[in-house]
C-alpha positions in Angstrom: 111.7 13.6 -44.9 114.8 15.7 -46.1 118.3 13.9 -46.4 121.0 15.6 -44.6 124.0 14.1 -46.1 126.9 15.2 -47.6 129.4 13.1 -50.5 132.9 13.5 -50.4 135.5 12.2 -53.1 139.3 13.0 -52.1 141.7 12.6 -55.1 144.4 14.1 -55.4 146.8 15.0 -59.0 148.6 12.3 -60.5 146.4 10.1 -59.3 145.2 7.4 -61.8 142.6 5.7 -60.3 141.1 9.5 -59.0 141.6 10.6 -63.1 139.2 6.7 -63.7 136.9 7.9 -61.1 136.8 11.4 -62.4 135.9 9.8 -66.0 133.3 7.7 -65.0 131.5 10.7 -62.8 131.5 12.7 -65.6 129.1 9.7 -67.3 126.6 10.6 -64.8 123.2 13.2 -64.8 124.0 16.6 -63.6 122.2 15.8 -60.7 124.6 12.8 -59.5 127.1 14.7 -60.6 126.3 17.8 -57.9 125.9 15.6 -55.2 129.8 14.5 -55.2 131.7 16.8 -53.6 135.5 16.4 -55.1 138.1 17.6 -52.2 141.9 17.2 -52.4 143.6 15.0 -49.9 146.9 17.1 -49.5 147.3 21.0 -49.3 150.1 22.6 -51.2 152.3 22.0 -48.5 151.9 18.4 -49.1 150.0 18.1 -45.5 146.5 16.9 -45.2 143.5 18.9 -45.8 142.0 19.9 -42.5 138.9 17.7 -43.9 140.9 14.8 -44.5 141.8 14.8 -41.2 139.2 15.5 -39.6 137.2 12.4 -41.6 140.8 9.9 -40.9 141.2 9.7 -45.2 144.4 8.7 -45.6 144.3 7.2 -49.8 143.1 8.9 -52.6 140.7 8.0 -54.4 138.1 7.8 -51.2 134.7 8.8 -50.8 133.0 9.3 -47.6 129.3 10.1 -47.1 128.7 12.2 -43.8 125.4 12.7 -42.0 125.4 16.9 -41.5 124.0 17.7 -38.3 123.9 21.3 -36.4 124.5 20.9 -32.7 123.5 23.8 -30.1 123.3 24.6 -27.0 122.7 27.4 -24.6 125.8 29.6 -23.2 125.9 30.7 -19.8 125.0 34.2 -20.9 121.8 33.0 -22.6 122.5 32.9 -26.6 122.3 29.6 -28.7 125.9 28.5 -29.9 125.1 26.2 -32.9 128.3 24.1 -34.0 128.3 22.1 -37.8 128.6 18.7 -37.3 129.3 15.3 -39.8 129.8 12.3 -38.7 131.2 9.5 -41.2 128.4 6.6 -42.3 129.4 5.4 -45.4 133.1 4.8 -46.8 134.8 3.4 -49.9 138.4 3.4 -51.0 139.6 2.5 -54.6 138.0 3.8 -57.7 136.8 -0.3 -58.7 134.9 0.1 -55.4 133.4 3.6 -55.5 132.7 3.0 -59.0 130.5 -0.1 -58.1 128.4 1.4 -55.1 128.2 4.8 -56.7 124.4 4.5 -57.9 123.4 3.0 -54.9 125.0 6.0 -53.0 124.1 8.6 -54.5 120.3 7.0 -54.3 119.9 6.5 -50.7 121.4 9.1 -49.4 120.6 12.5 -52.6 117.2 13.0 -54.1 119.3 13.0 -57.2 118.1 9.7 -59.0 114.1 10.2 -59.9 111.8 7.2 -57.7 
């Protein structure tokens, strides 16, 4: 059975718990360590990231595992419109707290960690 989830870690500069966070990923296998996603929070304008919005992350650090679906249906004129869709089921906030369930994510929902 294949996994079809995705792990996201917002952080943004100046950050110290996202720099913490950063340090103790880079502990980790190659493996774990290309299963974490890192995505910034804010855009240069200082707004939100469309996918921060989109997933309501509002702190930094915060990781968010998504299930990644792909939704279609037929149009009216016969063709298959597929749209991309995640949907949030896992979320931590605060380095202390991603840094504790970090194994444990990366296991149940990656093929990163051998059985």
């Amino acid at each position: 059975m294949m996994k079809h989830y995705h792990i996201y870690v917002f952080s943004q500069e100046n950050c110290p718990p996202c720099a913490r966070l950063k340090e103790h990923v880079s502990g980790l296998t190659e493996a774990q360590q290309a299963e974490l996603d890192f995505v910034p929070l804010r855009a240069p304008n200082g707004n939100y990231t469309a996918l921060a919005e989109e997933l309501k992350v509002e702190l930094t650090p915060t990781l968010v595992v998504v299930d990644e679906e792909v939704e279609c249906h037929i149009e009216d004129d016969g063709f298959e419109d597929c749209d991309y869709v995640e949907e949030p089921v896992e979320r931590f906030i605060g380095a202390n707290n991603i840094i504790e369930h970090l194994d444990a994510t990366i296991d149940a929902y990656t093929y990163a960690n051998p059985e």
